[in-house]
Every structure is written in structure tokens, then in C-alpha cells.
C-alpha positions in Angstrom: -6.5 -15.8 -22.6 -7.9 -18.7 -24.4 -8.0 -17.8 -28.7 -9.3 -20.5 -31.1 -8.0 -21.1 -34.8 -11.3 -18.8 -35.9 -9.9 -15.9 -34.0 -5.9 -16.7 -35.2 -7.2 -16.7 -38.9 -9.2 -13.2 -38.1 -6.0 -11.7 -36.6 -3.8 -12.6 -39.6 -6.0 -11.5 -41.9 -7.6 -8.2 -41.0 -7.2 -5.8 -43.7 -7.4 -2.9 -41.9 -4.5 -0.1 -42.0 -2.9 1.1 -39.5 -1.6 -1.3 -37.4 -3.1 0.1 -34.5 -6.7 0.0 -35.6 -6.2 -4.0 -37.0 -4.9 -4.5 -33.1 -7.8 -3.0 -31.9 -10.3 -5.2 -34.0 -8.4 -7.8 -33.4 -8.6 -7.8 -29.5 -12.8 -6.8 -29.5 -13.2 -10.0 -31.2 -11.2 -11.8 -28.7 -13.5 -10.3 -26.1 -16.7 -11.2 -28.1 -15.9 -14.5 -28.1 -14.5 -14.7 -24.5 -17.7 -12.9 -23.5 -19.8 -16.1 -25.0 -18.4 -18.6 -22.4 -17.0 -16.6 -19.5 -17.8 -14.0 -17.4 -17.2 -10.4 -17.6 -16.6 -7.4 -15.5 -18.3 -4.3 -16.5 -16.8 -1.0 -14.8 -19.4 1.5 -14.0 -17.6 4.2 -12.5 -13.9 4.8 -11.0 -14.2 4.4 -7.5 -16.1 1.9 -5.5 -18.0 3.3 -3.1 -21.8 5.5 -2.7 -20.3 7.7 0.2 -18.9 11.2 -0.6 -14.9 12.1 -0.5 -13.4 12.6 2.7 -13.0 16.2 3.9 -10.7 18.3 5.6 -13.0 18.4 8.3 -13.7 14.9 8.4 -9.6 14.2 8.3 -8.7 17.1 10.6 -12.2 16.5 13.0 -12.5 19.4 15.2 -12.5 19.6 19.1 -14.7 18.5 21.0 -15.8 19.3 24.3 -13.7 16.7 26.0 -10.5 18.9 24.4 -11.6 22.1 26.6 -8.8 23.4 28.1 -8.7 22.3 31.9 -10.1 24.2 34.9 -6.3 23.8 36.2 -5.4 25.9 33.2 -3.6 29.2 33.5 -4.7 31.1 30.6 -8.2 30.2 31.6 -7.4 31.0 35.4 -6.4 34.4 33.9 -9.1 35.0 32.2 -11.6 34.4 35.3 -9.7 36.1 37.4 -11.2 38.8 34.7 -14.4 38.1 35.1 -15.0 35.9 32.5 -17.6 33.2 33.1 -17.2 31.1 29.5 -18.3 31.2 26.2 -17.1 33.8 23.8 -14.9 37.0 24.8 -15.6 40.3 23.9 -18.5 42.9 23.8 -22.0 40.7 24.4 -19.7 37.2 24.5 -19.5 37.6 20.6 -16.3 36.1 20.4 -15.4 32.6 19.2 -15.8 29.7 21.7 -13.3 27.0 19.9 -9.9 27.2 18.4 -9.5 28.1 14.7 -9.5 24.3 13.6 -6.4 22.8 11.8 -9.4 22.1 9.1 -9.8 25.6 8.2 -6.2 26.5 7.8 -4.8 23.6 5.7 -5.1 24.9 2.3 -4.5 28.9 3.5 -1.4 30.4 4.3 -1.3 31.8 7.6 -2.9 30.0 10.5 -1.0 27.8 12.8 1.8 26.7 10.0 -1.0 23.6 9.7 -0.2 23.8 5.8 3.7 23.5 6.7 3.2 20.6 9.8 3.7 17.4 7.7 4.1 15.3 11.3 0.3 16.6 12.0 -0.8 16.1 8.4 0.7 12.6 8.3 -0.2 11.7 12.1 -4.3 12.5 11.0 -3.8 10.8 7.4 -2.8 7.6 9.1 -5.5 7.4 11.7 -8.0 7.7 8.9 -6.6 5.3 7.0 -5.4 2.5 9.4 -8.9 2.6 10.7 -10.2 1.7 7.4 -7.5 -0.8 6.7 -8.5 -2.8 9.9 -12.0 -1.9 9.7 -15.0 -4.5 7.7 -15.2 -1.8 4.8 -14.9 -3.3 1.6 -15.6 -0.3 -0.6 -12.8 2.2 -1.8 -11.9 5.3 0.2 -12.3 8.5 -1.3 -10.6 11.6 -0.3 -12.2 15.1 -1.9 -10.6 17.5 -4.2 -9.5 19.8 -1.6 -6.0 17.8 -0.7 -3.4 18.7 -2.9 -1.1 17.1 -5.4 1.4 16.6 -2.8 -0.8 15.3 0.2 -2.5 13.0 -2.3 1.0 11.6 -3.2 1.7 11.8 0.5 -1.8 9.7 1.6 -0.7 7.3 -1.7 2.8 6.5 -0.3 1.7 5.6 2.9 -1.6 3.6 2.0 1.3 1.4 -0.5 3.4 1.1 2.3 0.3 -1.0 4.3 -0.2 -3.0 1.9 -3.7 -0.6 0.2 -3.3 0.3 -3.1 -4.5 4.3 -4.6 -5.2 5.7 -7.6 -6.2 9.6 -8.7 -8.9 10.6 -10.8 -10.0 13.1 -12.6 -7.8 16.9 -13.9 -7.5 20.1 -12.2 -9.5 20.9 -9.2 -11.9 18.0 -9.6 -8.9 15.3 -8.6 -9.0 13.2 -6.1 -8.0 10.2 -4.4 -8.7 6.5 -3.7 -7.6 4.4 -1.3 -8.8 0.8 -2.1 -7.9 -3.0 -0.9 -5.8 -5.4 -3.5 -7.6 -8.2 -4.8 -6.4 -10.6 -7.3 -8.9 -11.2 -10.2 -10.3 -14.2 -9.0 -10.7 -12.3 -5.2 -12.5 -9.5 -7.0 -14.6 -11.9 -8.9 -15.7 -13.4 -5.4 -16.1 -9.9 -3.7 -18.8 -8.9 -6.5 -20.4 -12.3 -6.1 -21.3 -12.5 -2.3 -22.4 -8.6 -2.9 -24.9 -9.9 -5.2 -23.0 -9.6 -8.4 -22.9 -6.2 -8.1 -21.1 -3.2 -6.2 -21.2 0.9 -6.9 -18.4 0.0 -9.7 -18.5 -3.3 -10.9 -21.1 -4.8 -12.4 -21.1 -9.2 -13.3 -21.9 -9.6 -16.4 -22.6 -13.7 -17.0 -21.4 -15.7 -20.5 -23.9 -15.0 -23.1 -23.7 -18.5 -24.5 -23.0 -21.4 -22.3 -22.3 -24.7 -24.4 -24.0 -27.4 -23.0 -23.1 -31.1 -23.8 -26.8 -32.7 -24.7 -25.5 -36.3 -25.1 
């Protein structure tokens, strides 16, 4: 950081008690005067990105048609055998066509042991997030609330172990998770250029008083 004699002579003699507070001065005139002749980064908002937090549903996705279970199937042999023609068992084919979904037992005690499968947690958690490491995305990604301390230490250590970098916000319920590329300063400097100086977090904020040699 550059600091001329004006800003050395304001530092030394500040007045103000306690230390802490003097520091504090000390380093916003710094920035004023840095803020003249260079250019600044404001920060909007934590994460970088418009889209909303991934969900369970979105990280577990459900089955599709192309995961029916096969005509050469013997529970579904079985059944028609039965009489049943598809769709939903029971009085007036009332019944439920698809499995329960991992989705809708992974913060629930009970259903499938989906909470307890870490190989099945981790195995979906890396799909989602090697696709965005490979993908053109240059935004964060955001993971809901609704993954828990642990998974959001879980989807941390693996994005750090690719070479992503995460960081939680917010307290209580309303804490989540983002997974984001690492950029130098300089790189992130660039990044917010070509987007037009400015992104969903970071706004470029230009010097506010370029010197300019007349002779």
C-alpha cells in the first residue's frame, strides 16, 4: 500500500484514545487517499451470484422416467402377474407412482438411512460441484439453508481439495454455503471489468481524482 509523508504525520499524531479507534482513523484515511488515484472494489452483497441456493431436490434430482424399473424386473413381473397395469397401487390406483426420493429424506430420520449414506451424499455433492468447476460459470455457487453444519463442512472440504474455495454466511437456520473460483486481486479486478465493471457483488468503483501532468 502506497502512504505519503501527509498520511505518516496523520498516523503519528492522531489524538484519539484508544488505540483501537486512532488505528481505525488512521487506516480510512489511508483509503481516502488511495481512493483518489486508484480504483476501488465496493462489495454489495456476500455471494456472487442472482440465482437462488441450491436444494435438496436440485442436489438429490429425483427419477426420472428413464430410472423405471425394467419390464425384465421381478417385483414388477409380480405385480402384473396381479393384475396390475401401472401407475399407482391401491384402491382407485391412489398409490404413489415414484420412489420416496433421497431428497425428501435427507434431513428426517427414518427413510432409506439417506441421512446416514455419506458415499451417496458425497457421490451427488461432487457431481454438482465438478460440473460447475468445469463448466463457463463465473458466478459463486450457493447451496440453501437446508444442508447442515456438517454437509456444508463436508461440500467445503471437497470444493478445497479441487482447487474452489467456500465460505458460510449467515447464523442459525439462515446459513448457507458458497462455493466460488479463486482469483488473485488483479484476476478479480479483470473478471469485474469484461462484466462491465460490475457483477451481483462487486461493484468498480474508478479514482476519484486522477492527476494529470499538463506540461
Amino acid at each position: 500500500m502506497w502512504i505519503n509523508d501527509e498520511m505518516i504525520t496523520f498516523i503519528k499524531e492522531t489524538p484519539e484514545k484508544p488505540k483501537k479507534l486512532k488505528k481505525i482513523n488512521a487506516a480510512t484515511k489511508c483509503l481516502n487517499e488511495l481512493r483518489k488515484t486508484h480504483w476501488s472494489i465496493l462489495v454489495k452483497q456476500n455471494h456472487d451470484s442472482d440465482l437462488p441456493g441450491l436444494t435438496e431436490n436440485e442436489v438429490f434430482k429425483e427419477k426420472t422416467d428413464d430410472d423405471a424399473l425394467p419390464e425384465t424386473n421381478i417385483g414388477r413381473q409380480l405385480l402384473k402377474n396381479l393384475g396390475w397395469s401401472g401407475g399407482g397401487l391401491g384402491k382407485n390406483k391412489s398409490g404413489i407412482t415414484e420412489p420416496v426420493s433421497v431428497s425428501s429424506a435427507i434431513n428426517r430420520q427414518g427413510l432409506g438411512l439417506a441421512q446416514n449414506d455419506n458415499k451417496s451424499f458425497m457421490k451427488a455433492i461432487k457431481k454438482v460441484v465438478n460440473e460447475y468447476m468445469v463448466s463457463d460459470r463465473l458466478d459463486d455457487l450457493i447451496f440453501s439453508p437446508i444442508f447442515s453444519k456438517e454437509q456444508r463442512a463436508k461440500i467445503h472440504m471437497y470444493a478445497k481439495s479441487i482447487g474452489l474455495t467456500g465460505i458460510s454466511y449467515g447464523k442459525g437456520t439462515d446459513r448457507y454455503l458458497t462455493i466460488r473460483r479463486k482469483r488473485t486481486c488483479d484476476e478479480l479486478f479483470n473478471h469485474i471489468k469484461k462484466q462491465g465493471g460490475e457483477t451481483s457483488k462487486y461493484l468498480l468503483v474508478p479514482p476519484s481524482n486522477i492527476s494529470v501532468d499538463k506540461k
